[in-house]
Structures are given as structure tokens and as C-alpha cells.
C-alpha positions as CSV (number, residue, x, y, z in Angstrom):
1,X,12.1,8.2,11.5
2,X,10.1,11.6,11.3
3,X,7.1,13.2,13.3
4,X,4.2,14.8,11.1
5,X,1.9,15.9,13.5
6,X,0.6,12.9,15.7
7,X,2.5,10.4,13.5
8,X,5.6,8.6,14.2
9,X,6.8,7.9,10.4
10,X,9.2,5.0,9.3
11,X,10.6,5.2,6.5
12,X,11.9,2.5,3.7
13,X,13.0,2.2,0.1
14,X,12.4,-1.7,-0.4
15,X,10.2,-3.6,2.0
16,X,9.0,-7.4,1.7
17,X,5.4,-5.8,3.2
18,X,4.8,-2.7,4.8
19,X,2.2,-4.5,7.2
20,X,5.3,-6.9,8.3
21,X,7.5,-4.6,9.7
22,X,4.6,-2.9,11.2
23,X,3.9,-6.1,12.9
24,X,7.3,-6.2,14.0
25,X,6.9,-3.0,15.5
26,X,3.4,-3.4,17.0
27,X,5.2,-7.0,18.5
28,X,8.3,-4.6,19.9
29,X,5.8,-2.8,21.6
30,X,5.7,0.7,19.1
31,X,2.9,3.1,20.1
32,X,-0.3,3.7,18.3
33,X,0.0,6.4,15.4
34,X,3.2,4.5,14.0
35,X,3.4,4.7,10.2
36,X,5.4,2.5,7.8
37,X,5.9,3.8,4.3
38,X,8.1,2.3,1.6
39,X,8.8,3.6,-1.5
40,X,8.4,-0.4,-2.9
41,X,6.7,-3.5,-1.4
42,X,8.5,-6.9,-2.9
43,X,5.5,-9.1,-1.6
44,X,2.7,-6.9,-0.9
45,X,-0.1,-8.5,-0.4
46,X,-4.2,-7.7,-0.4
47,X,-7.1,-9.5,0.7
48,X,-7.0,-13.4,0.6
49,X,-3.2,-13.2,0.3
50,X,-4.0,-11.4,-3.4
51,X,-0.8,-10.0,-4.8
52,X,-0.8,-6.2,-4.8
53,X,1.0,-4.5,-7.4
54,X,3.9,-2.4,-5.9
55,X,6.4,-0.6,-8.2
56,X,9.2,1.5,-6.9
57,X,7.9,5.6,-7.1
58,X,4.3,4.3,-8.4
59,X,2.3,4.5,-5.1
60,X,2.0,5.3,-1.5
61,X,2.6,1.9,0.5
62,X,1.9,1.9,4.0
63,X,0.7,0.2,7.2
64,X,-0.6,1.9,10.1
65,X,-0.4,0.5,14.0
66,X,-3.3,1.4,16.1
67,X,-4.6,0.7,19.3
68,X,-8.1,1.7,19.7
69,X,-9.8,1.5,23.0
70,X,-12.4,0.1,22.6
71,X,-14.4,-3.2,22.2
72,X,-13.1,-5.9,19.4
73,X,-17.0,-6.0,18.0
74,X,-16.6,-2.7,17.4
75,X,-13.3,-3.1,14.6
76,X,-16.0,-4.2,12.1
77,X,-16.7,-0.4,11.2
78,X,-12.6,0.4,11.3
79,X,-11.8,-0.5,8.0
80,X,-15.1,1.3,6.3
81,X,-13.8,4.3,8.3
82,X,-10.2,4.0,7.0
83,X,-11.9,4.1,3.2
84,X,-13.6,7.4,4.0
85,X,-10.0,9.1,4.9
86,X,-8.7,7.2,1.6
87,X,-11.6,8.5,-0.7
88,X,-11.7,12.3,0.5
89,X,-7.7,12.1,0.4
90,X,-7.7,11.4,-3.2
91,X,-10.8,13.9,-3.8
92,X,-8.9,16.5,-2.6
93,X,-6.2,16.3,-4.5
94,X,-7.3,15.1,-7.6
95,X,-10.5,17.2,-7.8
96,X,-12.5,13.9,-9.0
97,X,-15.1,11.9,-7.1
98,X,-13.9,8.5,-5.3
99,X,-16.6,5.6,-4.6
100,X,-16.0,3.0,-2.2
101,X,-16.4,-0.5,-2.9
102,X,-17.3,-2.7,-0.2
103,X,-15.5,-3.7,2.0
104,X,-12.3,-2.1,1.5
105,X,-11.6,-0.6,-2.5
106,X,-11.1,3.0,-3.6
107,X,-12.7,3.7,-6.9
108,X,-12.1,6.2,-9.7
109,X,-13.5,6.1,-12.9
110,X,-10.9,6.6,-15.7
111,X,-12.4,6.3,-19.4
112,X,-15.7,6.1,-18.0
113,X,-14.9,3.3,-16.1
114,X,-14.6,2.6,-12.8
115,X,-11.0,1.2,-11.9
116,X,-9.5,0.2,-8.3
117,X,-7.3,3.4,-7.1
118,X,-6.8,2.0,-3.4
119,X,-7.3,-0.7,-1.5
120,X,-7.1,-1.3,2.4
121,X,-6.7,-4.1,4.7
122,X,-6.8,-4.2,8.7
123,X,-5.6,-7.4,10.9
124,X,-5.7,-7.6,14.8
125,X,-4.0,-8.9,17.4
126,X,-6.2,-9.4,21.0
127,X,-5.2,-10.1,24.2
128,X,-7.9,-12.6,25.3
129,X,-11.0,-9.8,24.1
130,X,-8.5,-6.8,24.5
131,X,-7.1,-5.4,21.3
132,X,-3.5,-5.5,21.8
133,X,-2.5,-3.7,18.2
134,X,-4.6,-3.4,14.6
135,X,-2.7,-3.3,11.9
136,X,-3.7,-0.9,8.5
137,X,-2.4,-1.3,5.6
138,X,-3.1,0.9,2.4
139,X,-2.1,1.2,-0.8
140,X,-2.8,4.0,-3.2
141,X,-1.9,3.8,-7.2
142,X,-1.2,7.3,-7.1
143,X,1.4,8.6,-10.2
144,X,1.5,4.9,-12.2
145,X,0.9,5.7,-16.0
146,X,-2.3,4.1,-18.4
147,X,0.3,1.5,-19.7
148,X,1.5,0.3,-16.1
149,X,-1.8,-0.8,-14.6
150,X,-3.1,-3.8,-14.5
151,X,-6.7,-4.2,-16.0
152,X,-9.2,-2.9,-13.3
153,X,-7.1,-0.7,-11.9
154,X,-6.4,3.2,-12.0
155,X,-4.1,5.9,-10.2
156,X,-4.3,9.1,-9.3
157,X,-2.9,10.2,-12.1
158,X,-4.4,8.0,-14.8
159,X,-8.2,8.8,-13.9
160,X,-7.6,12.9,-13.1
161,X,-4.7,14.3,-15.1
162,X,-3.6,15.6,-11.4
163,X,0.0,14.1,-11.2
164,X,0.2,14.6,-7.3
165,X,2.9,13.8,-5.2
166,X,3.2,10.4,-2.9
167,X,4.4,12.9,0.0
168,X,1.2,15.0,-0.9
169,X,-1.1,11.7,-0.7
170,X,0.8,10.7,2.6
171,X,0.5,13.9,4.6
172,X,-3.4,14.6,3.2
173,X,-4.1,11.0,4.3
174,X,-2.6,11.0,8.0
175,X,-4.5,14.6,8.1
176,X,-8.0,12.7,7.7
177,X,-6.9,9.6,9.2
178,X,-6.5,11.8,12.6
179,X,-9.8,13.4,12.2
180,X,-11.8,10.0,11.3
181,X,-9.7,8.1,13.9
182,X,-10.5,10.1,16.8
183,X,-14.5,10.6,15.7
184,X,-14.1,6.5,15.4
185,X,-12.7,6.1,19.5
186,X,-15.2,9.2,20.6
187,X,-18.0,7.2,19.4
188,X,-16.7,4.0,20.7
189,X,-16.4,2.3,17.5
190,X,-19.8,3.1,16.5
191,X,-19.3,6.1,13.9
192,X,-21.6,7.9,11.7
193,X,-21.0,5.9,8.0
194,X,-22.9,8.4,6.4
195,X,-19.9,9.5,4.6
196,X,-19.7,5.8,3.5
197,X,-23.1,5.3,1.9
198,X,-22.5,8.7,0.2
199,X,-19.9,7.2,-1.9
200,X,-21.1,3.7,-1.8
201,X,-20.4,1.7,-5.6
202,X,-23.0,-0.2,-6.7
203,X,-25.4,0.9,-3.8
204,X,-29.1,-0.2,-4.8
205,X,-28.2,-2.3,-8.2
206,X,-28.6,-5.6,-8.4
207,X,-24.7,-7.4,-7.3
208,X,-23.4,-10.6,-6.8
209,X,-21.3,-11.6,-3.1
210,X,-18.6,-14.4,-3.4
211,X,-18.3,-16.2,0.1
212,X,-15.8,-19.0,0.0
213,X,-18.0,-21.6,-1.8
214,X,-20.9,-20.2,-2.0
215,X,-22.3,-17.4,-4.4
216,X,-25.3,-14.8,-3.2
217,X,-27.5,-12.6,-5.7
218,X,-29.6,-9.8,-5.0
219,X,-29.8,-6.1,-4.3
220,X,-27.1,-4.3,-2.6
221,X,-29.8,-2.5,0.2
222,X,-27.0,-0.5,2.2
223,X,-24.7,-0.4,4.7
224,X,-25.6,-1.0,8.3
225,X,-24.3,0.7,11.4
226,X,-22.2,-2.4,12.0
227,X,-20.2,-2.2,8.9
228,X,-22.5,-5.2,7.4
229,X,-23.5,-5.3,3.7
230,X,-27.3,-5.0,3.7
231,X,-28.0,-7.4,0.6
232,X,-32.0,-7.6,-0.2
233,X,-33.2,-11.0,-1.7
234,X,-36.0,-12.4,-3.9
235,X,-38.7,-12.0,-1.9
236,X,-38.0,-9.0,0.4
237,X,-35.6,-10.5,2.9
238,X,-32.7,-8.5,3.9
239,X,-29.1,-10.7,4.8
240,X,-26.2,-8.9,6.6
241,X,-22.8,-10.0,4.8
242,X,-20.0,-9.0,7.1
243,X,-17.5,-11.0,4.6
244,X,-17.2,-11.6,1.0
245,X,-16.3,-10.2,-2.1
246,X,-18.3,-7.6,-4.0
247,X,-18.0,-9.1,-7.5
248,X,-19.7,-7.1,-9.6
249,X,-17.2,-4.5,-11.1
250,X,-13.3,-4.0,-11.6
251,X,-11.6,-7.4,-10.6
252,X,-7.8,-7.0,-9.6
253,X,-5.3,-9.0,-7.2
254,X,-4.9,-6.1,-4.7
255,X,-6.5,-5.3,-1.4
């Protein structure tokens, strides 16, 4: 285990999941700011229990355990907060532009295309309507070659030429996941999501949102202050989507 600033770091080389032995830990009673890295995930997992590809040395794996004080309405906006720290980690490293695709995707484009560079995914644990622990996982693609990736995906290296280190991703992330984290709890878990729009994919063009059977058209209108996906319908009516997928664009099993 090592200390980088305000982060307690655990460190593997092989892992099932990152986000189960953070559980463990969270379970054992490990104190908010713990970090679980490994250098390969066995069964990492996404969104919907999606398979997320996890080669030994191609990525930064991780899972962080946080315990926010403040209401469980107010996790909606965690995630979308989390992205930001992703997105201007990679930016400022790799020099290129990252987009985020709702709820929880990382974009870069490589070969004029845009192409999944990270994905997130955050599940709780409450205590009646107390958060107990919230678990973060990410996952960055960060030096896995052209040839290595599946289709829809990029990494670090891939879209910008920049091959940066997974030590170099880690530390820039916790760096913005500090400053983000605490402007998250100072605001109560209502943050600005400025940042967010800013890089929004797909923001005003005409998308498509998958919600378990069902299939929604229209134009994607914004985020609101809640987190929610503002889609605009036929006709001028605005629905809030706070789950779903975002189908139009790159398709890929990860987060």
C-alpha cells in the first residue's frame, strides 16, 4: 500500500475486478480516498455486466471508495463529475480534446473517429437513506496499440501519438479527482456541470436512447443540474432520461 497525497493506494498485478476488492474493503470498513489499482482485471466488468477489455500493462484499472456526505439524491451528478476528472486527465497529457458520452464514456477521436478511451461506473451501498460507501470504478485504454483494440475503442496512445505512462494517468487523475471531489461535497452534490456540457458528444444532434425494452428518438437538448439527459421530442417536449444508453456512436462492451 502507498500514500499519494490524500489517497490510500492498493496495489495488484492480477485482480478478478478492481471494484471487488474495493468492495471488500469498503465492507472491512477502509476509509474514503482508498484506491485499488491493478495492473490486469481477469473479469472486469462495465455497465450491464458488459465485459471490459483488461490486458496486463494496457490500461489504468481502478476502483475508488468514497463516502460523500451528503444526500443519496444527490449521487446522480457523481458519476458525470468523475468523467470531468477522467476527460481533463487525458487532455492534459495527451494534448488532444476528450468528449464525454453520456452517462459515463470518455471519447477521443482517432482517424477522425470518435472511439471509447474510458469508461466509468459508480455503485452504492446505503444504510437505510445514508450512504454507507460508493464505489468508482474506471478504466482508461491508455498505451494499448491500433491492432489491440476492439472496434470502437481508442487509447491514449492510439488517438494522440502521446505514449504516457499508466503511473502518469494514475497520479494526474487522483490530482483532479481531489479537486472535483471536494467542489462535489462543498456544493452538496449539486456541482456546476458546466465542464460537462462543454465536452458533451452528440449534444444538440438528433440521438437515439436505449432503455431496457423500449427505444426513444429525438434531440439530445442538454444536461440538467441533476445529471438527467435533457432529450427534446417531436413536438417540443423535453423528457429527462436519468438511465439508458446513448446509442448513437462507438458501440463497445466496456463501461
Amino acid at each position: 500500500m502507498t500514500f499519494t497525497s490524500r489517497w490510500s493506494i492498493h496495489r495488484f498485478p492480477t485482480l478478478t475486478s478492481t471494484m471487488d476488492r474495493a468492495r471488500e474493503l469498503a465492507q472491512a470498513g477502509a476509509p474514503e480516498r482508498t484506491v485499488v489499482v491493478a495492473s490486469e482485471q481477469t473479469q472486469g466488468r462495465g455497465r450491464s455486466s458488459r465485459a471490459w477489455h483488461s490486458p496486463p500493462g494496457g490500461g489504468l484499472y481502478c476502483t475508488v471508495i468514497l463516502r460523500p456526505a451528503v444526500g443519496a439524491e444527490r449521487l446522480s451528478t457523481l458519476p458525470l463529475v468523475v468523467g470531468i476528472a477522467v476527460a481533463e486527465t487525458i487532455e492534459s497529457l495527451s494534448g488532444s480534446r476528450a468528449k464525454l458520452k453520456w452517462p459515463n464514456d470518455v471519447w477521443l477521436d482517432r482517424n477522425g473517429l470518435p472511439g471509447k478511451v474510458a469508461g466509468i461506473l459508480a455503485t452504492s451501498s446505503l444504510c437505510g437513506s445514508v450512504i454507507d460507501y460508493v464505489l468508482v470504478g474506471i478504466g482508461v485504454n491508455v498505451t494499448t496499440s491500433e491492432n489491440d483494440l476492439p472496434p470502437g475503442a481508442a487509447s491514449v496512445w492510439a488517438a494522440s501519438g502521446v505514449r504516457a505512462s499508466i503511473d502518469d494517468i494514475l497520479a494526474g487523475l487522483l490530482d483532479q479527482l481531489d479537486a472535483v471531489y471536494t467542489e462535489y461535497l462543498v456544493a452538496a452534490g449539486r456541482p456546476s456541470l458546466e465542464a460537462y456540457r462543454r465536452r458533451a458528444a452528440m449534444m444538440g444532434e438528433r440521438v437515439s436512447i436505449e432503455q431496457m425494452s423500449d427505444r426513444l428518438e429525438g434531440r439530445y437538448a442538454g444536461v440538467d443540474d441533476d445529471g438527467a439527459l435533457l432529450l427534446e421530442q417531436d413536438g417540443g417536449s423535453v423528457q429527462r432520461i436519468v438511465a439508458g444508453d446513448l446509442v448513437r456512436g462507438p458501440q463497445l462492451g466496456g463501461t
